[in-house]
Each structure stands twice: as structure tokens, then as C-alpha cells.
C-alpha positions in Angstrom: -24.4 -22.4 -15.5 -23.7 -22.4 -11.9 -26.6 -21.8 -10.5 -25.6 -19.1 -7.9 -24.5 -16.8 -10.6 -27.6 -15.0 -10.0 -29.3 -15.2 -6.3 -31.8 -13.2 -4.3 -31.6 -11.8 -1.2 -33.8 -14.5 0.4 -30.8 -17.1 0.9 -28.1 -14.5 2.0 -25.7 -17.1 3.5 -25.0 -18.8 0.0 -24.0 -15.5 -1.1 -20.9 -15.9 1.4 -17.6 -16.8 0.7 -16.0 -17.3 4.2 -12.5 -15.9 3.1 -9.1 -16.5 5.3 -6.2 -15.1 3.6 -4.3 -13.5 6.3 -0.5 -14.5 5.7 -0.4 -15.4 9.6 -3.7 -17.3 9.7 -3.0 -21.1 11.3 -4.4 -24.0 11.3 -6.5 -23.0 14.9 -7.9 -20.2 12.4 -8.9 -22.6 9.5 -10.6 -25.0 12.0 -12.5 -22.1 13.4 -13.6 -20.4 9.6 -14.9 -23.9 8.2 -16.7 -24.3 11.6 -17.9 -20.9 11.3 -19.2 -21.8 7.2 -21.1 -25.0 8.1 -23.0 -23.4 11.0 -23.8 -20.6 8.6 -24.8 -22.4 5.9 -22.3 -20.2 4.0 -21.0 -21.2 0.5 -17.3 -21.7 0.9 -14.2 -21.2 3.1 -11.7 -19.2 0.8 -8.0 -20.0 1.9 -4.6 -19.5 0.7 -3.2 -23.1 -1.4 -1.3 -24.1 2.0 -4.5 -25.1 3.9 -6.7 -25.9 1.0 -5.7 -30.0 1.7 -6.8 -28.9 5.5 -10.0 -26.9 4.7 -11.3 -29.8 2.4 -11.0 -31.7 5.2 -13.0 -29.9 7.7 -15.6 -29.4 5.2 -15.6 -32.4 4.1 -19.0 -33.9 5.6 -20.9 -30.6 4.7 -22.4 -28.5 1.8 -19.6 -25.7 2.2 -16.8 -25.9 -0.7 -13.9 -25.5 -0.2 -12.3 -22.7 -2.4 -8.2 -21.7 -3.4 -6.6 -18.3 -4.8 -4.4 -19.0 -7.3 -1.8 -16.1 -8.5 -2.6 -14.1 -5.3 -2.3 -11.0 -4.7 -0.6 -9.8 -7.9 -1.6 -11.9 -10.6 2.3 -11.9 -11.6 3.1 -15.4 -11.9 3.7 -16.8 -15.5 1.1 -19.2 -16.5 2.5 -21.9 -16.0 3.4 -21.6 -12.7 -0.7 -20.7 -11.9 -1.5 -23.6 -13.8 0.9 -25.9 -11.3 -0.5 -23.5 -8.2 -4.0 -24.8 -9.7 -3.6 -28.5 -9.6 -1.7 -28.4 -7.0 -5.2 -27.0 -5.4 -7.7 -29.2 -7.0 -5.5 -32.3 -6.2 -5.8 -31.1 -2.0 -9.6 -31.0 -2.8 -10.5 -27.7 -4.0 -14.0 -26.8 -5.2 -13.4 -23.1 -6.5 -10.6 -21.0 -7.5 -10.2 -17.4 -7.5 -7.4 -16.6 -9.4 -5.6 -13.1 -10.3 -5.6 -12.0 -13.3 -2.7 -11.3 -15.5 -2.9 -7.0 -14.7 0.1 -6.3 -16.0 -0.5 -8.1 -19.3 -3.7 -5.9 -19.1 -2.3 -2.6 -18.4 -0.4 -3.3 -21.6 -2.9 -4.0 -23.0 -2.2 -7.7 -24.2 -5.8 -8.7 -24.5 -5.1 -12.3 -25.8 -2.3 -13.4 -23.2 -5.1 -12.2 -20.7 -7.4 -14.4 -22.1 -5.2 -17.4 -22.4 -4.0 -17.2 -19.2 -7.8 -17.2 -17.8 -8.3 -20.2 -20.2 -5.6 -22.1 -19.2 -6.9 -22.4 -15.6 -10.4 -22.8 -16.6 -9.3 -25.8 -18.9 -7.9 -27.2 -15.8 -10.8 -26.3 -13.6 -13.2 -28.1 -15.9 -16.5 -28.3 -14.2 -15.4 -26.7 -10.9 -15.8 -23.4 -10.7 -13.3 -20.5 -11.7 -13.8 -16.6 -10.4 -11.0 -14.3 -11.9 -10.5 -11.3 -9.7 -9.8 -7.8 -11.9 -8.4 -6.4 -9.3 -10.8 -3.0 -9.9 -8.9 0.0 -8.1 -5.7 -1.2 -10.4 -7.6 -0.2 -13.7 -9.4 2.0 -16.0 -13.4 2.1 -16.8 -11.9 0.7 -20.3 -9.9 -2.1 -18.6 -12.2 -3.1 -16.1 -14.7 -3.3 -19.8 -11.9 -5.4 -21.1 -11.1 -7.6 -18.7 -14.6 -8.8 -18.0 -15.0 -9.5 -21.9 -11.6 -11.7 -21.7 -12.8 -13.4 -18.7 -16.5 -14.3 -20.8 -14.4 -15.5 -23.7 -12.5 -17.7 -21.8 -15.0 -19.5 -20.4 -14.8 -18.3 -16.6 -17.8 -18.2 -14.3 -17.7 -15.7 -12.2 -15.6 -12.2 -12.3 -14.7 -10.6 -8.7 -13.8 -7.3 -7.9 -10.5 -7.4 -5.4 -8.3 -9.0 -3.8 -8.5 -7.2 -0.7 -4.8 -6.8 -0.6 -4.7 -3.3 -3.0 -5.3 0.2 -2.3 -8.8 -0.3 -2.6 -11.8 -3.0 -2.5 -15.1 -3.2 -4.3 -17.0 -0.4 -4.9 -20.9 -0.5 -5.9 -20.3 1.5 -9.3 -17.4 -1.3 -10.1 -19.8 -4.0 -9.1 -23.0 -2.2 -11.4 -20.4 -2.2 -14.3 -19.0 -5.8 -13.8 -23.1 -6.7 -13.9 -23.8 -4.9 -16.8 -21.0 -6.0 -19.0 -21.3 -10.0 -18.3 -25.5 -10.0 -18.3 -26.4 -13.3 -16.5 -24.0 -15.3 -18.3 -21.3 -14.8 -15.6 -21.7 -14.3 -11.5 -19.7 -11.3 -10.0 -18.1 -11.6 -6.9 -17.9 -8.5 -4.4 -15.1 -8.6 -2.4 -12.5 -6.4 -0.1 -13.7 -3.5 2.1 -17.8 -5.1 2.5 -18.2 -4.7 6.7 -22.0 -4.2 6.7 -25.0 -5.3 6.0 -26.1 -2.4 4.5 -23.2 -2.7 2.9 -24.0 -6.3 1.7 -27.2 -5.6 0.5 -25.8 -2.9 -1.3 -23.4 -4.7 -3.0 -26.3 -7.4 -3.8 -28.4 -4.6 -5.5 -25.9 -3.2 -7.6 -25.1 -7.0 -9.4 -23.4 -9.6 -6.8 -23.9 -13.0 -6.7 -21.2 -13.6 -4.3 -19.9 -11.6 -1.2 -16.3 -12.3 0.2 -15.5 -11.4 3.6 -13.2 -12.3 6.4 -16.3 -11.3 8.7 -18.9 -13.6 7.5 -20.5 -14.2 10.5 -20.8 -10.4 11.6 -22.0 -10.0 8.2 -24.5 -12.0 7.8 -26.1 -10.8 11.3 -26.3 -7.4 10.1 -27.6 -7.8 6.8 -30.4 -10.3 8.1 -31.5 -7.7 11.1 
């Protein structure tokens, strides 16, 4: 069990995944993040599978892991092509992957190509460590249910609420239900609309083990005033 799946609020920087994802973001910017991470003592640098190889690099000599989406934003890729996106990622020297889950597959209520598509990817991971992001404001109090139990059967470690890239990011009730429906087997990942602390500490009390934001810095100066 990784054993951040469950934190308290007296090491807030390892609840932080430094997350770059912006489609204009450059190398300047990834420098600058993973620079940002180690002086933070956050626990990763979340970037897109183009600077994963670069990221890894920076981080390299530090405690800070270096962590891919896979399948981002939509979650519409075919499996296969998530699985290539996925070694392709842990080849460059990823830590941790974030992929999308397959929502439409969901929606449709195709519990079992959901799950395979999760288990693929964590057969691949292996021992690193696999977050599916649900994708919340896409889905129904049923699905969100759903999706959390495919994700525990198919061995992943941590659910997450967004991408950031939707209508809508996480929300405390999402993040309380994603808590209460994977107990402490699983870690749950806040992510997408979090810009204060009391926001962070919010998010914390209502079930989070991890916090993604593309304001780590600002973050964690609020939430530790």
C-alpha cells in the first residue's frame, strides 16, 4: 500500500502534486515546476508525456517523482493506444500515472471494459503507482459509485477527481464520496479548481491524500499560514 494513501495535515507538501499541463507550457516552464517541487519538498511534478523524459531529469537527484497523464483529457483513446502512451511514459522515467478513465465506456455503462482498461495500465505500471481520474462533473452519484469500485477491482491506487480540463473540478462532496467508497484501501486525489488553503484543507478533511495544482507554491503558503 503506498503509503501516502492516507496522510495528515502535519506534512502538507507531500500532499502536492506540482501539476503542468498547460498545452503551451515549455521546457523554461518544466525547469521552473521541478525546481519549484524540490524546494517544496512537494511529491511530484505532473506533466503531459512530452516532457516526462525532461521532468525525470530535473528531478532526478531529488525525492520528487516524476508523474505522466495518460489518456488525457478525455479518456477516449482505445486501450491499446493508453497502454503504448504508458510505456512510452515509464520508459522516459515516469514514477506515477494519472490516467483517464474510459467515461464513455462508463456512461454506457460497460462496467467490465472500464475495468479492463484500468487493469491493463496497472499491469503495466506494476509497482509504480497508478491514479485513475473519474472525471466527477461528467457523471452521476451512481457512476461516480461505479467507477471507484472498477478502479478497486482493478488494482489501481489512487482515484482522482478531475482533470481540470471539464466544466468543473473537485468538489468536497465528490471528494467525501470517493473516501467513503474506497475506505483506506485506495488514496484519492483532489484535483482542478483547489486555489486556497482553506480550500486545501478542506479538501484534506473531506478524504484527500493527494492535492493537484498548477499553484503549488501559492498553495502551500496559504494552507500552512
Amino acid at each position: 500500500m503506498p503509503q501516502d494513501k492516507l496522510r495528515t495535515k502535519g506534512d502538507l507538501p507531500q500532499f502536492i502534486d506540482h501539476t503542468l499541463l498547460r498545452p503551451e507550457a515549455t521546457s523554461v516552464d518544466v525547469q521552473r515546476y521541478c525546481n519549484e517541487a524540490i524546494d517544496n519538498g512537494f511529491k511530484s511534478v505532473c506533466v503531459n508525456p512530452w516532457f516526462v523524459e525532461l521532468a525525470a531529469h530535473y528531478l532526478s537527484d531529488g525525492n520528487v517523482s516524476t508523474c505522466a497523464v495518460i489518456g488525457f483529457p478525455l479518456g477516449a483513446s482505445p486501450t491499446r493506444v493508453k497502454l503504448a502512451e504508458a510505456y512510452a511514459v515509464l520508459e522516459a522515467g515516469a514514477d506515477e500515472l494519472d490516467m483517464v478513465l474510459a467515461i464513455s465506456a462508463l456512461k454506457d455503462g460497460d462496467l467490465a471494459t472500464v475495468e479492463n482498461d484500468i487493469r491493463q495500465i496497472k499491469q503495466a505500471c506494476g509497482p509504480k503507482i497508478l491514479k485513475v481520474i473519474l472525471e466527477t462533473c461528467l457523471l452521476t452519484h451512481e457512476e461516480k459509485i461505479a467507477a471507484c469500485q472498477a478502479a478497486h477491482r482493478a488494482r489501481a491506487d489512487f482515484v482522482k477527481t478531475s482533470t481540470g480540463f471539464s466544466h468543473g473540478g473537485a468538489a468536497i462532496a465528490d471528494v467525501r464520496l470517493l473516501r467513503e467508497t474506497v475506505g483506506v484501501d485506495l488514496g484519492v486525489k483532489a484535483s482542478g479548481g483547489i486555489r486556497s488553503g482553506p480550500d486545501v484543507h478542506a479538501m484534506i478533511d473531506a478524504g484527500a491524500s493527494r492535492i493537484g495544482s498548477s499553484s503549488g507554491a501559492a498553495l502551500l503558503s496559504d494552507a500552512t499560514k
